[in-house]
N, C-alpha and C positions, 0 to 999 in steps of 0.2 A: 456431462455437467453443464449447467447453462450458465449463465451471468444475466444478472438484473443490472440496469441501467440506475445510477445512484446519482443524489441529488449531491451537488457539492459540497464540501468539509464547511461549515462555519454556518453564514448567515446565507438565507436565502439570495439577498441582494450583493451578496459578497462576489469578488474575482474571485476567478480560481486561482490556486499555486501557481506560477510560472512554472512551467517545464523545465528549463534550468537547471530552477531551484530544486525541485523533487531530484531531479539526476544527480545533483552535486554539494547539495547542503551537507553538512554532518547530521546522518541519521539522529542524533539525540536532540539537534536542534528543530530538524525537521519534524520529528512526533510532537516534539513542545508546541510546532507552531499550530497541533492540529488535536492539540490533547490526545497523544495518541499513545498506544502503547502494545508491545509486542506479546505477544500471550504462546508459549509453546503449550500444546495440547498433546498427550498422549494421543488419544483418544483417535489422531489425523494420522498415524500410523499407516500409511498410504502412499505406495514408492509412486503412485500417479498423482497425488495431490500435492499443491503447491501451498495449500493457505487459503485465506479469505479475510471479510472481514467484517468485523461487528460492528454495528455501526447502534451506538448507545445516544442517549439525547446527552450533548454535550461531550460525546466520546467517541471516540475512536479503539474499535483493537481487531489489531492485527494478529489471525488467528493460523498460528506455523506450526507446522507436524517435527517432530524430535527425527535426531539425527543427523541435523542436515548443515553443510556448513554456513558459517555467519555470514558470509561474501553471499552467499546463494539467498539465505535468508533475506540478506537485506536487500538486494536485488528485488526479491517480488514484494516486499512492502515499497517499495518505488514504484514499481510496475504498478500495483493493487491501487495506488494512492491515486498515482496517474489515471488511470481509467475511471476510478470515483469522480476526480475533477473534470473530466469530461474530456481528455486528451485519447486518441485514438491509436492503434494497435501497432501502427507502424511507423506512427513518430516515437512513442514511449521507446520501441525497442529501439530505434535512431538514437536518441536520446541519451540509453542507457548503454548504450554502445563505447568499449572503453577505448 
């Protein structure tokens, strides 16, 4: 699987999320800040896929395979967001580190 490198959530001239905030906000606040929204797909039926994400003009979605629990879910739409904003692999998981 690769990863493409994504431009950040909002305006081109914009910050990014603080880290932090992606780690500790409440998720419904945090997709609000980024128009985002969670998508469960059959389709990801995949015990090695995590998700991904659609990145729509003006949108955000967060694309999660069924089954899996909400903690775990929302964990990689943190993870997913962070690495769109341009934070790196071993601060996110510092970061997300409970």
């Amino acid at each position: 699987m690769s990863v493409s490198t994504c431009l950040p959530a909002g305006t081109p001239d914009s910050s990014p999320i603080p880290l932090p905030r992606i780690a500790s906000a409440p998720l419904p606040d945090l997709l609000a800040s980024v128009n985002g929204e969670v998508v469960v797909l059959d389709a990801l039926d995949d015990p090695n896929l995590f998700g991904g994400i659609v990145d729509r003009p003006g949108r955000l979605l967060f694309a999660m395979p069924p089954r899996r629990p909400a903690v775990e879910r929302e964990r990689w739409v943190r993870a997913l967001l962070a690495h769109r904003e341009g934070y790196g692999q071993a601060e996110v998981q510092e970061a997300l580190t409970v």
